[in-house]
C-alpha positions, 0 to 999 in steps of 0.5 A: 834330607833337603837333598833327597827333597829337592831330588823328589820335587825336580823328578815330580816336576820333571813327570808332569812336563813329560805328562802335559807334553804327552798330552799335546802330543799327536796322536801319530807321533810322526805328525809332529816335527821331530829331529835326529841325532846321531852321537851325543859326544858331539854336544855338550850335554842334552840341555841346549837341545832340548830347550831349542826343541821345546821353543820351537814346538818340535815333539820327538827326538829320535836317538842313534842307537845301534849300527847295525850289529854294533849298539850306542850306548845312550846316557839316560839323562838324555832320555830324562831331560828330553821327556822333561822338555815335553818331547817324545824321545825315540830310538833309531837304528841304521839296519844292515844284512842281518834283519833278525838280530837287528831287529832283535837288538831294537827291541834289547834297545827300546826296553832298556832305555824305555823309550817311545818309539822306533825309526829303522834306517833301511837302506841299500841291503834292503834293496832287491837289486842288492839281493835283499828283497827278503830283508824287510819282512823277516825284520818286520815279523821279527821285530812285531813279535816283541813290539807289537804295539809302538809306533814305528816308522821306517826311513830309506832313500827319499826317491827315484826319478819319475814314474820308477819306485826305488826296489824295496819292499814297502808293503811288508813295512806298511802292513807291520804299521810303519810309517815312511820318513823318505829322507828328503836331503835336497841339500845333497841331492836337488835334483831327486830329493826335494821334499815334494818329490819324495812324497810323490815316490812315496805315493806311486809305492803305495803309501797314503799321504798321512803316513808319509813325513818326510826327514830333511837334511840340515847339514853341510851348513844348509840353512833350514829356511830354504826347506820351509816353502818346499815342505809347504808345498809337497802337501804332507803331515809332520815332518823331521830333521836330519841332523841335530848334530849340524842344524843350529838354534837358527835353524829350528827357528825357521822350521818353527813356522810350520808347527803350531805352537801347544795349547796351554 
């Protein structure tokens, strides 16, 4: 009987954390800072994670949860502490050539793990050039149909080189009510992808700036801090990081500075 006590008060206890963050929350969930992770065999359990998130004011953490045709399975307890830490705990899918079941299988994956939001990672097949000008909206139409209402964003290539736009059909993610999350890995790529210039890009394809908030790449050990000054500069709301897996206690430090801390 004291187990099934002690099971009840840390799940109430565990709903009202949820309940407050909620709360506090942006009313677009991509204005807040937020960070993805890919598999979660590469940590120890979601607890460390979350704490860090939670310290550094972030509000969302978006999941890996299909590969294409290929799903990931997620432990709910991640789903359960991350929502006890405050935090936002979305899915994200690295689309491929077959938008319908992807975004079918988006959907199968949002219902079961009863999560808040969902991120499709759209990149080459979804390039005219690569002929898959179609792809965006058949997924787009598909994937409304079953999820009229939860926000959504879209990820792809952060930029091409000035006055040119990157040859994917953005109007068709605008119009459904995606966000944009041009991924800005100037680690990778400095001369094309600093954060400023991928919300540029993202203005000449006819996004307005409050709904684009770029994702930055912290991996291949490069330090977070070095995005702090670039961000400021390139003038959007919210912001991600790419990759929970690599970025360290360090790094989420740093990139704190550029959220304010909730109101309690």
């Amino acid at each position: 009987m004291k187990g099934l006590v002690l099971v009840a008060s840390v799940a109430c206890a565990s709903l009202l954390a949820a309940t407050t963050a909620r709360a506090e929350a942006p009313a677009d969930v991509f204005d807040g800072a937020g960070v993805f992770v890919d598999n979660t065999a590469n940590f120890p359990g979601p607890w460390r994670l979350a704490q860090m998130l939670e310290d550094a004011h972030f509000t969302w953490v978006a999941m890996h949860v299909h590969n294409g045709l290929s799903e990931i399975g997620i432990d709910h307890l991640w789903i359960d502490v991350l929502h006890a830490h405050g935090l936002l705990v979305g899915a994200w899918g690295t689309e491929g050539s077959h938008p319908l079941i992807d975004a079918v299988l988006a959907d199968l994956e949002l219902r079961a793990g009863g999560f808040d939001f969902y991120v499709a990672d759209a990149e080459g097949p979804y390039q005219r050039t690569w002929g898959g000008g179609w792809r965006s909206k058949t997924f787009v139409e598909v994937f409304r149909d079953l999820q009229p209402t939860i926000p959504a964003a879209l990820t792809t290539y952060g930029a091409a080189r000035a006055p040119w736009v990157l040859p994917i059909d953005y109007g068709s993610w605008r119009n459904a009510g995606f966000d944009l999350l041009p991924q800005a890995y100037y680690n990778q790529f400095p001369r094309v992808y600093r954060p400023d210039q991928t919300v540029a890009h993202s203005l000449r394809a006819g996004w307005p700036l409050e709904r684009v908030h770029p994702v930055i790449g912290v991996y291949r050990k490069f330090p977070a801090w070095r995005y702090v000054p670039l961000l400021q500069q390139a003038g959007a709301t919210g912001f991600s990081v790419f990759l929970a897996d690599q970025a360290t206690a360090e790094d989420y430090i740093a990139l704190s500075q550029l959220v304010p801390a909730p109101s309690r």
